[in-house]
PyMOL Python script that loads the backbone (N, CA, C, O; Angstrom):
from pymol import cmd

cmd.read_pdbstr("""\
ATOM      1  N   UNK A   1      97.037  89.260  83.243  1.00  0.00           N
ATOM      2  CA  UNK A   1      96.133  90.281  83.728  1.00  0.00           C
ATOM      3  C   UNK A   1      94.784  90.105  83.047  1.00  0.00           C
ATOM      4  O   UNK A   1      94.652  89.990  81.829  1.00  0.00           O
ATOM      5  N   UNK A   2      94.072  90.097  83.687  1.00  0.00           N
ATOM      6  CA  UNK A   2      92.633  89.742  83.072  1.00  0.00           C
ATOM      7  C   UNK A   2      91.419  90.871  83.330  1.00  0.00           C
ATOM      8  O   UNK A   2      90.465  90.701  84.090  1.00  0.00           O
ATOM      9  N   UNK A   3      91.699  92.144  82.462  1.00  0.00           N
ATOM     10  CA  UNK A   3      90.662  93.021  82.531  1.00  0.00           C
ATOM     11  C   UNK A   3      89.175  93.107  83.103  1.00  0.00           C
ATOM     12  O   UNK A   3      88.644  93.785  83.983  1.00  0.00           O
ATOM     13  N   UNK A   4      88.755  92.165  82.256  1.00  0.00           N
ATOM     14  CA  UNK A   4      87.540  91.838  82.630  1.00  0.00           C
ATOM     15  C   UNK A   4      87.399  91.920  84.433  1.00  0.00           C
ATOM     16  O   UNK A   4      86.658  92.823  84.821  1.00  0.00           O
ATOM     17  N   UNK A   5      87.904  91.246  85.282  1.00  0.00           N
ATOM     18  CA  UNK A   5      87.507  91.694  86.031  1.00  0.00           C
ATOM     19  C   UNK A   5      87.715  92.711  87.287  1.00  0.00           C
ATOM     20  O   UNK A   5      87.454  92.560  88.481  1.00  0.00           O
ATOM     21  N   UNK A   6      88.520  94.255  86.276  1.00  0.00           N
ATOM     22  CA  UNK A   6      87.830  95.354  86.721  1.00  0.00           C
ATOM     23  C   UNK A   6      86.389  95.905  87.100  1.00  0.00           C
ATOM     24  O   UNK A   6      85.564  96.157  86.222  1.00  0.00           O
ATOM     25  N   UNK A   7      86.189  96.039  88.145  1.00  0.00           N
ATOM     26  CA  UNK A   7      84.719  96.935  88.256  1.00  0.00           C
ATOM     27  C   UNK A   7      84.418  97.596  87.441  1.00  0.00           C
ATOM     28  O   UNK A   7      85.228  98.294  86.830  1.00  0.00           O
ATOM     29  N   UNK A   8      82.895  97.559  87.147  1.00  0.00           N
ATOM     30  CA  UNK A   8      82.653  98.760  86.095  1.00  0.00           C
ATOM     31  C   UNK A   8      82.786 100.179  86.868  1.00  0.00           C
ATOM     32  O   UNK A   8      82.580 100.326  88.073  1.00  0.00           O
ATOM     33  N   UNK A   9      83.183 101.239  85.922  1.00  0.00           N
ATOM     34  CA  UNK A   9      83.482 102.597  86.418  1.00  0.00           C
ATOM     35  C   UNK A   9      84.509 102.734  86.934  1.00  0.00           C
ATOM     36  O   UNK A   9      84.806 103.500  87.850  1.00  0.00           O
ATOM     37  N   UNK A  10      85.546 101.520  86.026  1.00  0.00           N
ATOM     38  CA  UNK A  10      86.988 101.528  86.976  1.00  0.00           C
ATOM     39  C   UNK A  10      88.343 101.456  85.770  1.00  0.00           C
ATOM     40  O   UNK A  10      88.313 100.668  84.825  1.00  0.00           O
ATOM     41  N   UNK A  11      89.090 102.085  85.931  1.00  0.00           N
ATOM     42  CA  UNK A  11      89.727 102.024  84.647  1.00  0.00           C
ATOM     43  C   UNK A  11      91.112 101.654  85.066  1.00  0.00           C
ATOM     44  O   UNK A  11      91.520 102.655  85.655  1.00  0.00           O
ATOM     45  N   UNK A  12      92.100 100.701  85.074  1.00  0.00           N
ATOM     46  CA  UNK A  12      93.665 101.025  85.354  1.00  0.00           C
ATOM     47  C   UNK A  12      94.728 101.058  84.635  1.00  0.00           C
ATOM     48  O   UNK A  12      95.194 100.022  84.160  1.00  0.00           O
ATOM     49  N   UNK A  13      95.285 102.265  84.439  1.00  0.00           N
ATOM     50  CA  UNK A  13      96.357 102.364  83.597  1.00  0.00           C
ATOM     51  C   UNK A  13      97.735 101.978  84.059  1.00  0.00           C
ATOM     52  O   UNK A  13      98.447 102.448  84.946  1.00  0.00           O
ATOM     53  N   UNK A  14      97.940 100.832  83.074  1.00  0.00           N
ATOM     54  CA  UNK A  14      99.720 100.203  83.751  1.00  0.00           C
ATOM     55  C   UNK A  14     100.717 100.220  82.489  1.00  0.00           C
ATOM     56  O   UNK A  14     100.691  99.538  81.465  1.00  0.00           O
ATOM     57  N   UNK A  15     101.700 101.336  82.949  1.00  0.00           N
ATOM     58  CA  UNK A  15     102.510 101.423  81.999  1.00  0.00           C
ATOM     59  C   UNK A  15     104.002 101.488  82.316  1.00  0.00           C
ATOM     60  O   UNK A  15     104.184 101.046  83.450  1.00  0.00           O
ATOM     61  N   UNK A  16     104.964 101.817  81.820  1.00  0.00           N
ATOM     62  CA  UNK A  16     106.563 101.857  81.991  1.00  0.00           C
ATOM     63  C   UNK A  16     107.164 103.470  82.195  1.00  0.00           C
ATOM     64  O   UNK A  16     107.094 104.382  81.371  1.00  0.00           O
ATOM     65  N   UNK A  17     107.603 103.497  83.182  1.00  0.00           N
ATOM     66  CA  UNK A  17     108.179 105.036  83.459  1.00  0.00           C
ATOM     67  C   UNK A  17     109.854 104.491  83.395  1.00  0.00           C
ATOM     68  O   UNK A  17     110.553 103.949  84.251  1.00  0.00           O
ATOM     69  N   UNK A  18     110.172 104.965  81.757  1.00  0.00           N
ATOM     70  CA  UNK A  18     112.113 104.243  81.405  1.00  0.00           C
ATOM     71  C   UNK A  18     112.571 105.222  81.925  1.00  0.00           C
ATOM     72  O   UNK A  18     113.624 104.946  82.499  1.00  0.00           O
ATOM     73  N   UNK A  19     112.206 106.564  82.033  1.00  0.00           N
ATOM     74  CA  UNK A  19     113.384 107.627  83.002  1.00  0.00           C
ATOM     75  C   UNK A  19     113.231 107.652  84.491  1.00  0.00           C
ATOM     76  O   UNK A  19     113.732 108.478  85.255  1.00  0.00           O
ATOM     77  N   UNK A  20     112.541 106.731  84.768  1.00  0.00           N
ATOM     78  CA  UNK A  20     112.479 106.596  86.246  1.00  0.00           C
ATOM     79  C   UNK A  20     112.623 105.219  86.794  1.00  0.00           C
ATOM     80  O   UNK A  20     111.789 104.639  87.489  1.00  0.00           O
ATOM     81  N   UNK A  21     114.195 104.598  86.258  1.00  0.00           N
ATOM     82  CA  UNK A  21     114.609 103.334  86.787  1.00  0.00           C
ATOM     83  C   UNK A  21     113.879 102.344  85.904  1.00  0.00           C
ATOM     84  O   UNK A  21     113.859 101.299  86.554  1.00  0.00           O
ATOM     85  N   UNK A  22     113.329 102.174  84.859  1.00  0.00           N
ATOM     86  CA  UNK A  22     112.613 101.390  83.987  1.00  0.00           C
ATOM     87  C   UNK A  22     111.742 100.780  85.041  1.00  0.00           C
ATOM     88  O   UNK A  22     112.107  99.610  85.150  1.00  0.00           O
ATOM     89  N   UNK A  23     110.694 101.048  85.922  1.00  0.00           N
ATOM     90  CA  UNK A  23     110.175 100.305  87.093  1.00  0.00           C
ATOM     91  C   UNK A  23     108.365 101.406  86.404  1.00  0.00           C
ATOM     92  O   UNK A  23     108.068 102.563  86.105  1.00  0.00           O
ATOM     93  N   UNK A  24     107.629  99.899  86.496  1.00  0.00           N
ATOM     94  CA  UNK A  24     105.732 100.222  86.460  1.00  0.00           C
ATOM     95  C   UNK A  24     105.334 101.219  86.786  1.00  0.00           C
ATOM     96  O   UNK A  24     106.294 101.805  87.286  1.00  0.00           O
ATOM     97  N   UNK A  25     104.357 101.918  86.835  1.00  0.00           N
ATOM     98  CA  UNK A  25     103.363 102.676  87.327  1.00  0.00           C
ATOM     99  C   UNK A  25     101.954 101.640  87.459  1.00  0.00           C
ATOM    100  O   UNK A  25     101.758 100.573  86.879  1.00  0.00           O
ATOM    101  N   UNK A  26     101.388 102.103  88.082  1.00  0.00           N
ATOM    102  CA  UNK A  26      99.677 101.986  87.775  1.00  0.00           C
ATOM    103  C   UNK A  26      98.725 103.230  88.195  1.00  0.00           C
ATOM    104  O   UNK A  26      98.579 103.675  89.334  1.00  0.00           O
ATOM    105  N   UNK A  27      98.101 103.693  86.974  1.00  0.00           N
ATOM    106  CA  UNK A  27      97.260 104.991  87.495  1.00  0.00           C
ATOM    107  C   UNK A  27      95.811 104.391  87.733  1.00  0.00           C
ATOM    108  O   UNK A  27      95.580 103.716  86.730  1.00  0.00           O
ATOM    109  N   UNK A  28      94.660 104.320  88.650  1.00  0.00           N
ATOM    110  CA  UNK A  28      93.852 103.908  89.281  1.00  0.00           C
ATOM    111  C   UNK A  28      92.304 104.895  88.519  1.00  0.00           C
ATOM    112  O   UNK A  28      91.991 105.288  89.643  1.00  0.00           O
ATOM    113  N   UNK A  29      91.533 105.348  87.878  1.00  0.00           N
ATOM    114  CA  UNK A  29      90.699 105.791  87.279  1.00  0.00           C
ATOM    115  C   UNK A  29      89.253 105.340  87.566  1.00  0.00           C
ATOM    116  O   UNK A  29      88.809 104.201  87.425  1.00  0.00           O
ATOM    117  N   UNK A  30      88.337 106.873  88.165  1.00  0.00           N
ATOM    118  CA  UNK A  30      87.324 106.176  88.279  1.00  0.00           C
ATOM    119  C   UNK A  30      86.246 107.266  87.157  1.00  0.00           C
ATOM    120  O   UNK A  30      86.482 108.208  86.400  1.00  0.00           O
ATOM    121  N   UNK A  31      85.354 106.719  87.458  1.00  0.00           N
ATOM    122  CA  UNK A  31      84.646 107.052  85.986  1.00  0.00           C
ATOM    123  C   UNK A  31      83.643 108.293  86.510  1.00  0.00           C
ATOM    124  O   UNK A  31      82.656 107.885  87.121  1.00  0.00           O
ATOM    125  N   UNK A  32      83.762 109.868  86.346  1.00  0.00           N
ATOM    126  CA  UNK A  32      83.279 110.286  86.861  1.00  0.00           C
ATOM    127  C   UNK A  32      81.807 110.923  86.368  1.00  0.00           C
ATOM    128  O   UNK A  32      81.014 110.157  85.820  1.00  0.00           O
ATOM    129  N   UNK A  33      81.495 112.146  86.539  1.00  0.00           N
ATOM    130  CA  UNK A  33      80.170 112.330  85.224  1.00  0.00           C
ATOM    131  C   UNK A  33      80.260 112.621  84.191  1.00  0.00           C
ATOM    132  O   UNK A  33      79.293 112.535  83.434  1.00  0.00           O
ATOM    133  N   UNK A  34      81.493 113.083  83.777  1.00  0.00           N
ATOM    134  CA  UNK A  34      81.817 113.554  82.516  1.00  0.00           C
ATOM    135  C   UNK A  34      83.101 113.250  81.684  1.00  0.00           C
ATOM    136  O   UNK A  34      83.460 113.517  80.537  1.00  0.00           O
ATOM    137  N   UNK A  35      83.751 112.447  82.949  1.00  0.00           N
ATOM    138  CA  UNK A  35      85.226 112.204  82.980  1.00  0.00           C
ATOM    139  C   UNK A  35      85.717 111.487  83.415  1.00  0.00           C
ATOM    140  O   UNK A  35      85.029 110.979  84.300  1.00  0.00           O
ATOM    141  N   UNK A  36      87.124 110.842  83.269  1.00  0.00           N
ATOM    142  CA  UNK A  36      87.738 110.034  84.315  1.00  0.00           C
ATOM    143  C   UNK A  36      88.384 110.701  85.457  1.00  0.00           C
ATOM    144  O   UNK A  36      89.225 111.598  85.410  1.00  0.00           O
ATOM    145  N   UNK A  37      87.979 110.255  86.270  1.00  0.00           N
ATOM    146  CA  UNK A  37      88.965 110.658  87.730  1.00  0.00           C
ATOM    147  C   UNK A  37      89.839 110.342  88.100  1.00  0.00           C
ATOM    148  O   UNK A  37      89.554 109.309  88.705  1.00  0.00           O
ATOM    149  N   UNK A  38      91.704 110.658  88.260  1.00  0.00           N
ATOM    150  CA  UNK A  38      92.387 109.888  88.523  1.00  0.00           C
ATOM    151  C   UNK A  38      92.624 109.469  90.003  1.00  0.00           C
ATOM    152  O   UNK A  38      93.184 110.336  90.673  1.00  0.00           O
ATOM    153  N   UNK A  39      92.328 108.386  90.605  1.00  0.00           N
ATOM    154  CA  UNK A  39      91.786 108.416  92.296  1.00  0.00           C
ATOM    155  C   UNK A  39      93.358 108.146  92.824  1.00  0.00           C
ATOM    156  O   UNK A  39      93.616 108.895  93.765  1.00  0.00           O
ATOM    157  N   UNK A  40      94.226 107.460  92.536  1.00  0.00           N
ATOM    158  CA  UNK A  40      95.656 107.295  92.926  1.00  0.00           C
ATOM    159  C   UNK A  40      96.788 106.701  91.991  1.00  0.00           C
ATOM    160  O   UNK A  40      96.272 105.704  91.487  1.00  0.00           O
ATOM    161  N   UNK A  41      97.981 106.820  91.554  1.00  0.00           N
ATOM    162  CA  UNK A  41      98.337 106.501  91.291  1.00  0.00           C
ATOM    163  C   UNK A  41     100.213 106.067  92.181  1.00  0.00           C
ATOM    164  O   UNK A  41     101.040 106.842  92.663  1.00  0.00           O
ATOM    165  N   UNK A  42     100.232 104.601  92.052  1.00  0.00           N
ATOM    166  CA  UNK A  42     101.096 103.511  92.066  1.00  0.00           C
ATOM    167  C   UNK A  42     102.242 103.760  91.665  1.00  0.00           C
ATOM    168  O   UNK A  42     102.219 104.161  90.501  1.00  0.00           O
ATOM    169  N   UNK A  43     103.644 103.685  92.275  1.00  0.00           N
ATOM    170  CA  UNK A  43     104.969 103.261  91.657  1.00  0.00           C
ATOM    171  C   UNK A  43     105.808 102.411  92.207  1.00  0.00           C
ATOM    172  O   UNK A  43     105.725 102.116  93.399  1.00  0.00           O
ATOM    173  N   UNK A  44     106.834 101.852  91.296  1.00  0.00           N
ATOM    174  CA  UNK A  44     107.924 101.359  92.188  1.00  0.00           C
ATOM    175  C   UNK A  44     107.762  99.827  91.768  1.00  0.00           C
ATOM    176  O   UNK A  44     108.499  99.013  92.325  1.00  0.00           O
ATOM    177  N   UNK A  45     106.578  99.264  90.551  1.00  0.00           N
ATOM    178  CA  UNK A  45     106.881  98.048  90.560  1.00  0.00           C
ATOM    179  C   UNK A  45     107.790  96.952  89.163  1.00  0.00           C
ATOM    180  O   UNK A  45     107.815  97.145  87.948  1.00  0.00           O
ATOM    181  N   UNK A  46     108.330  96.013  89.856  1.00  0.00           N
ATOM    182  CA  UNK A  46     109.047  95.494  88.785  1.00  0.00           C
ATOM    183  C   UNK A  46     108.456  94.632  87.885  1.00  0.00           C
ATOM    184  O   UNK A  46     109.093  93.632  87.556  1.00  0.00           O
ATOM    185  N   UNK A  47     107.035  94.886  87.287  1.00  0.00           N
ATOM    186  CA  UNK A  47     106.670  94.224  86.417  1.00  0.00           C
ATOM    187  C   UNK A  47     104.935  95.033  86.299  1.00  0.00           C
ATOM    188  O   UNK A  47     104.347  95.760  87.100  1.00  0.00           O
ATOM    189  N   UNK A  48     104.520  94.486  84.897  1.00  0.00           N
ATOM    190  CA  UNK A  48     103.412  94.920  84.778  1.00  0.00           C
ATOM    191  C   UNK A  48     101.837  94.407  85.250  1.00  0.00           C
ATOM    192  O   UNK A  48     100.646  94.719  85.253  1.00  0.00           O
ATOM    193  N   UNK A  49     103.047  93.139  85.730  1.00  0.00           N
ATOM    194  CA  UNK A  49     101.488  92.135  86.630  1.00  0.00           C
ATOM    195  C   UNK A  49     101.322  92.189  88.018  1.00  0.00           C
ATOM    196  O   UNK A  49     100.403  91.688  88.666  1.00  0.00           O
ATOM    197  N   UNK A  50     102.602  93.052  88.566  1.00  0.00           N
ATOM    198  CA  UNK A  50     102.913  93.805  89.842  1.00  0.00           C
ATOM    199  C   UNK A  50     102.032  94.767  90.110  1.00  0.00           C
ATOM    200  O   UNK A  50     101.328  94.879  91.114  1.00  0.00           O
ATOM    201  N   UNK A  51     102.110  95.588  89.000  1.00  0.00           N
ATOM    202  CA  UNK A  51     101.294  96.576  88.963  1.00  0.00           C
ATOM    203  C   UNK A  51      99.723  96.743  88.746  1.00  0.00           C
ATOM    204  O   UNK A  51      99.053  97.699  89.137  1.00  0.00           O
ATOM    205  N   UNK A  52      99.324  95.770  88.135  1.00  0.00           N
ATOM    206  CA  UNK A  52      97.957  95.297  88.118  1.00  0.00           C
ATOM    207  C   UNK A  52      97.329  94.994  88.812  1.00  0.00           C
ATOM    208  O   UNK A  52      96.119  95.144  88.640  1.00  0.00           O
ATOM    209  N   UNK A  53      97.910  94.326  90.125  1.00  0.00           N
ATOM    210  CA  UNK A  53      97.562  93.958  91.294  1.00  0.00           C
ATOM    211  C   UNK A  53      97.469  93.990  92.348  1.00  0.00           C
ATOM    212  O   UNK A  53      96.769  93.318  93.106  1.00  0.00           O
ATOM    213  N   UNK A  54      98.561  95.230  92.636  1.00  0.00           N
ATOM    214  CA  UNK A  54      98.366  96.437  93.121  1.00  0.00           C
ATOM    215  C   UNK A  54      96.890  97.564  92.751  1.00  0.00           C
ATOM    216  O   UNK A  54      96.130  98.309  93.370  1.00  0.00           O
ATOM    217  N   UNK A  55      97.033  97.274  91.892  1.00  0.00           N
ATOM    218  CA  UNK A  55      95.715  98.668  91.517  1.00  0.00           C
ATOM    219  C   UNK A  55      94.341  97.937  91.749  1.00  0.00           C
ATOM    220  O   UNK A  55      93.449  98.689  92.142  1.00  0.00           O
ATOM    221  N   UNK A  56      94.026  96.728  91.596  1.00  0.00           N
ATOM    222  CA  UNK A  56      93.078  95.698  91.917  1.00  0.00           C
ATOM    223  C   UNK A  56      92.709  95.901  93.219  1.00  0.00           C
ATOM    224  O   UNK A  56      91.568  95.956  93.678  1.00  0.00           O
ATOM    225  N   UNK A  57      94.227  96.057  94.029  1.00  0.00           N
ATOM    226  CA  UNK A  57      94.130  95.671  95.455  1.00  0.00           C
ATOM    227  C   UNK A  57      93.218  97.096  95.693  1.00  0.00           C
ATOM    228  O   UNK A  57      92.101  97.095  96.209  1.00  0.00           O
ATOM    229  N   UNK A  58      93.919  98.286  95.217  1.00  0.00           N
ATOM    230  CA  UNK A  58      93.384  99.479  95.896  1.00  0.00           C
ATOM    231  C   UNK A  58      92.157  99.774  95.232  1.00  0.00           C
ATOM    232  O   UNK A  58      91.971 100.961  95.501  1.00  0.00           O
ATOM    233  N   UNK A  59      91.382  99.452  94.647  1.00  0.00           N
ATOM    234  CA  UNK A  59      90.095  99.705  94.062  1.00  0.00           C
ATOM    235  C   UNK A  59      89.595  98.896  95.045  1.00  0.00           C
ATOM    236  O   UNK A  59      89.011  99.484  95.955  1.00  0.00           O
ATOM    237  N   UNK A  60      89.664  97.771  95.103  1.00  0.00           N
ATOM    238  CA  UNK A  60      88.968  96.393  96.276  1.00  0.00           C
ATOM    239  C   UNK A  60      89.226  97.346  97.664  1.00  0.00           C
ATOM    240  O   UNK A  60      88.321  97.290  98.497  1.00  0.00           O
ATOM    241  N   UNK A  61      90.024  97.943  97.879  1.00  0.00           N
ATOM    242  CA  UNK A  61      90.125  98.550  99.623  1.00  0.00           C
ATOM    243  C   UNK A  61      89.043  99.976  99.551  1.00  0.00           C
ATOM    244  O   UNK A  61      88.310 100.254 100.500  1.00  0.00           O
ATOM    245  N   UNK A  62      89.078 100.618  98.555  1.00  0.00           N
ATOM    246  CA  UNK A  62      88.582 101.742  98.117  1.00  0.00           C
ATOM    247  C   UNK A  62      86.994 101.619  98.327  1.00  0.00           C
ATOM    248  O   UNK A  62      86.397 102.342  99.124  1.00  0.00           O
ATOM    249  N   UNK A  63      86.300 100.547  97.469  1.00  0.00           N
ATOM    250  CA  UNK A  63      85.146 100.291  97.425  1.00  0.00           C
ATOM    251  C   UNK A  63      85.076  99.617  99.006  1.00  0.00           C
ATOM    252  O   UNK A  63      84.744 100.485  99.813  1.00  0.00           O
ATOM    253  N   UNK A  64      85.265  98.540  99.513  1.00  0.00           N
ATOM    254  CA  UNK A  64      85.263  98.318 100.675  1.00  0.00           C
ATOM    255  C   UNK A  64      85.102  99.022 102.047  1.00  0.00           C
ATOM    256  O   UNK A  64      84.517  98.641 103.061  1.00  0.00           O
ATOM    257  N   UNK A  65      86.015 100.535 101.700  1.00  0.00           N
ATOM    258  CA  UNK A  65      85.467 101.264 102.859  1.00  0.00           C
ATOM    259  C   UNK A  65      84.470 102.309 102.217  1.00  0.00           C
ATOM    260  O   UNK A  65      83.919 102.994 103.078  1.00  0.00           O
ATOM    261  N   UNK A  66      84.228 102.501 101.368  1.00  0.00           N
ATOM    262  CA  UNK A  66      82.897 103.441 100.816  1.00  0.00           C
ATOM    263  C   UNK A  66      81.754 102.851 101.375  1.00  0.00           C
ATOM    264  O   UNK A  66      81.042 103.578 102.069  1.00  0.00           O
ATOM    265  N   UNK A  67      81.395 101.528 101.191  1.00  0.00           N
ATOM    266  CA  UNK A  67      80.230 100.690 101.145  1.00  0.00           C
ATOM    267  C   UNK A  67      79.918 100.673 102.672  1.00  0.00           C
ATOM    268  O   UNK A  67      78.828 100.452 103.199  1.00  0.00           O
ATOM    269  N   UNK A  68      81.393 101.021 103.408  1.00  0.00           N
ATOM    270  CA  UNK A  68      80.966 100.955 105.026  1.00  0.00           C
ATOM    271  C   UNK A  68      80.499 101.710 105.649  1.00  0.00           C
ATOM    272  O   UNK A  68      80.260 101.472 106.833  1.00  0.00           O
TER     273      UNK A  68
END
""", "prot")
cmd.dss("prot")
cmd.show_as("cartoon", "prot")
cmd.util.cbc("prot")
cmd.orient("prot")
C-alpha cells in the first residue's frame, strides 16, 4: 500500500474488525474545515491490501463525478 498516493484532503483508515469474522474495514475520510469527514465506509475484505483498494477506488469514483 503506498500512501503517498492518496489525494490530498483524503485520509483512509484500514483496519481489522476480529468480532466481525476477522475480515477488513476501510473508513474513507475527507478533510473537512475543521474536521475529518467520514464520506463511506467499506467491509467484507480479506486482507488489508483489499481494502486499500477499494477505498482508492471510491475516492477516484467520488472525485470523478464531483469534477463532472
Amino acid at each position: 500500500m503506498n500512501t503517498e498516493k492518496i489525494p490530498k484532503g483524503w485520509w483512509l483508515n484500514v483496519t481489522v474488525m476480529a468480532r466481525f469474522q476477522d475480515s477488513w474495514i476501510v473508513g474513507v475520510m475527507r478533510k473537512g474545515k475543521s474536521s475529518w469527514i467520514t464520506e463511506s465506509v467499506l467491509s467484507g475484505f480479506d486482507t488489508p491490501q483489499e481494502a486499500y483498494v477499494k477505498g482508492m477506488d471510491w475516492i477516484n469514483d467520488y472525485t470523478t463525478l464531483k469534477s463532472k
